[in-house]
C-alpha positions in Angstrom: 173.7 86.4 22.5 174.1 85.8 26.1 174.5 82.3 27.6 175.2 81.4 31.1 177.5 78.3 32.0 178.8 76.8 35.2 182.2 75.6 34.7 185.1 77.4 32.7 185.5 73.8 30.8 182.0 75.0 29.0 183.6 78.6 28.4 186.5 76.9 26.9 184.1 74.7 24.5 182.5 78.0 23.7 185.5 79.4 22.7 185.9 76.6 19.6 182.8 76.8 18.4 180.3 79.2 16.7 177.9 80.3 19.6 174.2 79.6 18.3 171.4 82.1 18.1 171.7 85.7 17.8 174.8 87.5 18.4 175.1 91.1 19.7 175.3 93.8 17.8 178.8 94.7 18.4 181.7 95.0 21.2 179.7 97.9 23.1 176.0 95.5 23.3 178.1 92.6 24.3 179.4 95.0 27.1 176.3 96.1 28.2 174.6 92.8 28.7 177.7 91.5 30.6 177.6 94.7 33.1 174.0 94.1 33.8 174.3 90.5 34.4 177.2 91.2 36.7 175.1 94.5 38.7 172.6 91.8 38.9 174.6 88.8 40.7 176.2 91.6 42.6 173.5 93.4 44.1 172.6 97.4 43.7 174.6 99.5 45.4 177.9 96.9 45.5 181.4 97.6 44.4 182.8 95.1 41.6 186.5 94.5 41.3 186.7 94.4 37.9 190.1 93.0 35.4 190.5 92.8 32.4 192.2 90.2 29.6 192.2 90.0 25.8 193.2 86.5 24.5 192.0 87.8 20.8 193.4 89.9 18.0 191.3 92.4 18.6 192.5 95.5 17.5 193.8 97.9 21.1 191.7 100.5 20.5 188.7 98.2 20.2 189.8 96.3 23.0 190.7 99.9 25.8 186.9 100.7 24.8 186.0 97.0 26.7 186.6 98.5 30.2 184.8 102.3 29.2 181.9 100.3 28.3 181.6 97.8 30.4 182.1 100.0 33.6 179.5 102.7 32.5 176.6 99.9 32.1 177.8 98.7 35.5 176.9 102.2 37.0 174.0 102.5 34.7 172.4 99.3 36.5 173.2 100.9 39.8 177.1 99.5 40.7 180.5 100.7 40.1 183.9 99.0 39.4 186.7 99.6 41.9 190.0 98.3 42.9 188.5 95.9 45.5 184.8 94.8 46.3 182.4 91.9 47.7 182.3 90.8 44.2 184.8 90.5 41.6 184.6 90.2 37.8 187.1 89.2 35.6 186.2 90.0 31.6 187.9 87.8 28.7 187.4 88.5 25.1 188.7 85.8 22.7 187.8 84.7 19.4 186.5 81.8 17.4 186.7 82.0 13.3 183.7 83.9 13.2 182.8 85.6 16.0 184.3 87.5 19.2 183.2 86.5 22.3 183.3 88.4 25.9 182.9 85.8 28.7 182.2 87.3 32.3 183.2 85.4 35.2 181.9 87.2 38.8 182.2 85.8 42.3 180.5 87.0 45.4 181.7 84.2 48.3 181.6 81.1 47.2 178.6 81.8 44.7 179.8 81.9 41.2 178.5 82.8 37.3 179.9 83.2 33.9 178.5 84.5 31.1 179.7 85.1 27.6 178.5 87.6 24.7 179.3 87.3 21.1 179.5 89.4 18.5 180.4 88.7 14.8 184.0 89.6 13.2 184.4 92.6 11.1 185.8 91.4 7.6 189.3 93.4 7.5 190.3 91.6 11.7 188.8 87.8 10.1 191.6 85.7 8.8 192.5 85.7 5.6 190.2 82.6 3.1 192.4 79.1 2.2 194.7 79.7 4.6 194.8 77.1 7.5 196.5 76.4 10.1 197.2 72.9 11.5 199.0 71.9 14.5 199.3 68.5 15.0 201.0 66.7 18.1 203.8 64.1 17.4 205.5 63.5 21.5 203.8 63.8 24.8 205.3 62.9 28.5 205.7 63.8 31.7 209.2 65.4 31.8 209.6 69.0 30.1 210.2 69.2 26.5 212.3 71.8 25.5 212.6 70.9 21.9 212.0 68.8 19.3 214.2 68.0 15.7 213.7 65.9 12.8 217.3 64.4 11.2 217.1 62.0 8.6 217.5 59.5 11.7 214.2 60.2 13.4 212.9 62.6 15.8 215.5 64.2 18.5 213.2 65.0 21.9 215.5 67.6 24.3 215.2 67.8 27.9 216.9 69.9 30.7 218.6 66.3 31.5 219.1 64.4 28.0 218.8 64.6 24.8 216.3 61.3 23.0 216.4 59.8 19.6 213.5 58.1 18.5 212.9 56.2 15.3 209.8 55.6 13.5 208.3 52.2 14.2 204.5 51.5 12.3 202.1 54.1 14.1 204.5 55.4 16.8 208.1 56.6 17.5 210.2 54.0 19.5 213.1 55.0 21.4 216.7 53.8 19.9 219.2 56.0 21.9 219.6 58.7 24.6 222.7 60.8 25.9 222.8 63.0 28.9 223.1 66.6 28.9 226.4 67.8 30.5 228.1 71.2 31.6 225.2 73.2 32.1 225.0 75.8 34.7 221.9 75.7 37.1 218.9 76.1 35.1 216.8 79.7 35.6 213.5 78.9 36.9 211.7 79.1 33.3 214.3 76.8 31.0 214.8 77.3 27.4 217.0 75.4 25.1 217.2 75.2 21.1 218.2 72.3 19.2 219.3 73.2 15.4 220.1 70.3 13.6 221.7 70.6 9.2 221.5 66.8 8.0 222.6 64.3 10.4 224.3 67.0 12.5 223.2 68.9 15.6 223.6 72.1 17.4 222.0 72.7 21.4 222.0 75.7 22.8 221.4 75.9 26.3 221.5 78.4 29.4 225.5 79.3 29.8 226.4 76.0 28.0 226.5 74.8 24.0 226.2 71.3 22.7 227.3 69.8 19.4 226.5 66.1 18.1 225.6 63.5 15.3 222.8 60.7 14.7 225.1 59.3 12.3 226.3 56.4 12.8 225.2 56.5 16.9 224.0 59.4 19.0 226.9 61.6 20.1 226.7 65.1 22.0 229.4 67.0 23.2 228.6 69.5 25.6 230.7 72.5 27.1 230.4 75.6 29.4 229.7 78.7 26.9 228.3 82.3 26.5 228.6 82.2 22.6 225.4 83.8 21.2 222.4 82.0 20.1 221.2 81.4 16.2 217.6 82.7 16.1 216.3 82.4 12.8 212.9 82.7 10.8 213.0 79.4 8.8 215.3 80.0 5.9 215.4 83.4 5.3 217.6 85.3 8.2 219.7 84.4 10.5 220.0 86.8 14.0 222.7 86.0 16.9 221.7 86.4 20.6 223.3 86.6 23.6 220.8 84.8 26.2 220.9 85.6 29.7 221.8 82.7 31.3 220.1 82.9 34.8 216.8 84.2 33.2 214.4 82.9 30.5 215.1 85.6 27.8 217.7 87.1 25.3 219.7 90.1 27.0 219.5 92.6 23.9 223.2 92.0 22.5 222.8 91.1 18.8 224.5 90.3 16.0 223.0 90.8 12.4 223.5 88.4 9.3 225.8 91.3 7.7 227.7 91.3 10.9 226.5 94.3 12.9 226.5 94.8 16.4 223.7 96.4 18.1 221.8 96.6 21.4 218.1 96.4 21.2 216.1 96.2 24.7 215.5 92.5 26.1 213.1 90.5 24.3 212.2 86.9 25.0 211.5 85.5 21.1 212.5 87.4 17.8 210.7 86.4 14.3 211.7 88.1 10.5 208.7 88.8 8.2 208.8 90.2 4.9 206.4 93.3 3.5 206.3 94.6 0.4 209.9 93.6 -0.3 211.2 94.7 2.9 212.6 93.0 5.8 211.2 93.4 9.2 211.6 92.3 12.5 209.2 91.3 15.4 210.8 91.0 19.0 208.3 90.2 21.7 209.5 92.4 24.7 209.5 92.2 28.2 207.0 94.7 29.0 204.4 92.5 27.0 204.5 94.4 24.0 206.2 92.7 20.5 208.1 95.5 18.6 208.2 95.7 15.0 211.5 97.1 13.6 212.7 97.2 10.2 216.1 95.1 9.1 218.4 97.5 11.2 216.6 96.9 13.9 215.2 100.8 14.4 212.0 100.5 15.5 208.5 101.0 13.3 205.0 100.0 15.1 204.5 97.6 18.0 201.5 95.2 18.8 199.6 94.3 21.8 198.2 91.4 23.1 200.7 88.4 21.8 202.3 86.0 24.5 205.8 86.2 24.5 206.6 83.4 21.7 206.6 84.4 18.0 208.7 82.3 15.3 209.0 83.2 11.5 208.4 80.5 9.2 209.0 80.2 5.2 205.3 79.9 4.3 204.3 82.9 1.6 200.6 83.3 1.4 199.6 85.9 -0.8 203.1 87.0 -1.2 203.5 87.5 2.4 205.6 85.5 5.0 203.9 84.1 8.3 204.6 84.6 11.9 203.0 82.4 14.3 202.6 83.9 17.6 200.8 82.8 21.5 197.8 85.0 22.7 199.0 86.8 26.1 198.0 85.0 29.3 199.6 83.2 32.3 200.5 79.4 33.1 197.4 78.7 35.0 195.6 79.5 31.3 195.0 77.5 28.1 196.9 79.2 25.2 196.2 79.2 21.3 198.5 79.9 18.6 197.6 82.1 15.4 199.6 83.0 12.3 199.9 86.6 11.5 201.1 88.5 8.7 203.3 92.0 9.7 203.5 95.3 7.9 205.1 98.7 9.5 202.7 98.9 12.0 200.6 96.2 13.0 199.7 92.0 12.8 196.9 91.0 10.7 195.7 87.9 11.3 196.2 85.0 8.4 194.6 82.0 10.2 192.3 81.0 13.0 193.4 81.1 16.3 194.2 77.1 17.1 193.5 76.2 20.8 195.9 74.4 23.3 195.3 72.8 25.8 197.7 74.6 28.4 200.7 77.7 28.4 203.1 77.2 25.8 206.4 76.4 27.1 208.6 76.8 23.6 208.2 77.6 20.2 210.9 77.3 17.3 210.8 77.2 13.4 211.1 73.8 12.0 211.6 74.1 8.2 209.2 73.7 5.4 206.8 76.2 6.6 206.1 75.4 10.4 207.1 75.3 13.9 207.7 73.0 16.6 205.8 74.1 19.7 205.6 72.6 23.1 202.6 73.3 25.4 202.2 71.9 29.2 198.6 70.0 29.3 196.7 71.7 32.5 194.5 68.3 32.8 197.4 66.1 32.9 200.6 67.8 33.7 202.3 66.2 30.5 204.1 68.2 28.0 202.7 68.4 24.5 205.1 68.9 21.3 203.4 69.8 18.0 204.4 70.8 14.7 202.9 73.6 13.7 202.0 74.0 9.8 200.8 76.9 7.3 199.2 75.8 4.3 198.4 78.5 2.0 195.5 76.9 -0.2 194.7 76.8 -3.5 
């Protein structure tokens, strides 16, 4: 099916929904139509600068034959794609829980179309039945949230400038205590923290700086300048240390495993365990936009495309399988969704529905009991959005 909308708020809609009517056949129709809608707004004979994006699962290979087919129905109605041209074309293919769906957005001046093709998902890439997904938010406002905790005391909300406790009051969380946050060297442009709390006890670590505190009896933190190693960790089953770089966003590649061992694996911004068939792997989203999988000495096994660059392990076990939620690749100036995967040697099938956000996720941590705690920045508003993130395996 082909529809034609105005407004990307009607593609995003789109994107949620089933798509009525009468899909396309496959990836390569859905092409086709788009190219000749495109040659058609552009004008025979015309150049169209044409990128790419894949917010879906869809598998790479599936995905590399996008551009082949899209660009050959583009010369086949009498245009051709090239670096620049008087009209430009940017193709998106996400996903709903049933179908795929290729949205089209070309401009010529200050004229402008979008148009999106479905096509229905092929059993083995649809999630997996009675497993869900829910992700529900619990804290918005205005200043960044770069964490969120739940002690026996409440609900601890971490900024770059203090650290919140809130306690549960009827429908909503009511502030009952706040302490700043001390000793920290300037912050790199994209912040990250962690906040790991055990009972009524708390660990923060920051950029080139740790924190330790209570909730019990009063809110108490105790910050000082540090380059100890982070505790990443995959709900309750592993524990990895890493050494963050502190004038960047991301983790430098010095690790330390749970048996002790010291290695070097390239920089990666997030790192998330899975088990497979008994064994223990390891998913580290790199910075060349690829997440490696590598198996528990950290030697690497199979790689995936096409994730954002926060993953976290949680302890769900669906179908005797551990979960791994992970962001859809994109920028900040694009809503983000967050899916849960199941990983094997060589590749991430999906588990659940992708879940749509309303804006680039800013952080994403386990949080115990099967889910995650995952902060996104609204586009509408500007507020930041903390959810937690939940894998229910069904019946």
């Amino acid at each position: 099916m082909i529809a034609a909308v105005k407004g990307w708020q009607a593609v995003l809609a789109a994107l949620l929904l089933p798509i009525p009517g009468a899909c396309a056949a496959d990836l390569n129709s859905a092409a086709n139509s788009l190219a000749r809608k495109t040659a058609a707004f552009a004008g025979r004979g015309e150049t169209v600068a044409v990128t790419y994006k894949n917010l879906s699962s869809l598998p790479a290979a599936e995905w590399n034959s996008v551009q082949a087919a899209f660009e050959t129905a583009l010369h086949d109605a009498g245009c051709r794609a090239g670096a620049t041209g008087t009209t430009e074309a940017r193709i998106t293919v996400s996903e709903n829980p049933t179908q795929y769906l290729l949205v089209a957005e070309a401009r010529k001046g200050d004229d402008r179309e979008v148009w999106i093709a479905s096509w229905n998902r092929a059993a083995s890439n649809a999630p997996r039945a009675g497993i869900s997904l829910d992700v529900k938010q619990v804290w918005r406002q205005a200043e960044q949230i770069l964490d969120v905790a739940f002690p026996p005391a409440g609900m601890l909300v971490l900024t770059a400038t203090k650290l919140t406790l809130y306690t549960h009051s009827g429908e909503a969380w009511t502030p009952r205590d706040s302490a700043a946050i001390t000793n920290v060297k300037a912050w790199p442009r994209d912040p990250r923290a962690r906040l790991r709390v055990t009972g009524a006890t708390f660990q923060i670590f920051l950029p080139g700086a740790a924190c330790n505190g209570s909730t019990d009896p009063a809110l108490s933190v105790d910050c000082r300048a540090s380059d100890a190693p982070w505790v990443l960790e995959s709900g309750a089953r592993v524990l990895l240390l890493a050494t963050f770089a502190a004038s960047r966003n991301y983790f430098d590649g010095r690790i330390v495993t749970q048996n002790g061992a010291r290695k070097t694996v390239p920089p990666f911004y997030a790192a998330a365990s899975a088990e497979s068939q008994g064994r223990t792997l390891w998913v580290m989203t790199q910075l060349n936009g690829r997440a490696q999988i590598t198996d528990g000495s950290f030697e690497p096994v199979g790689s995936i495309g096409q994730w954002g660059s926060d993953v976290a392990g949680i302890d769900a076990r669906c179908g005797g399988a551990s979960q791994v939620l992970a962001t859809r690749a994109g920028d900040a100036s694009e809503p983000d969704a967050l899916q849960s995967f199941t990983i094997d040697d060589r590749a991430a099938t999906p588990a659940t529905s992708a879940a749509p956000l309303p804006g680039p996720v800013t952080a994403l941590w386990p949080n115990g009991a099967g889910s995650a705690i995952v902060v996104a920045r609204d586009l509408v508003s500007g507020d930041y959005i903390a959810y937690v993130a939940t894998v229910s395996c069904g019946g």
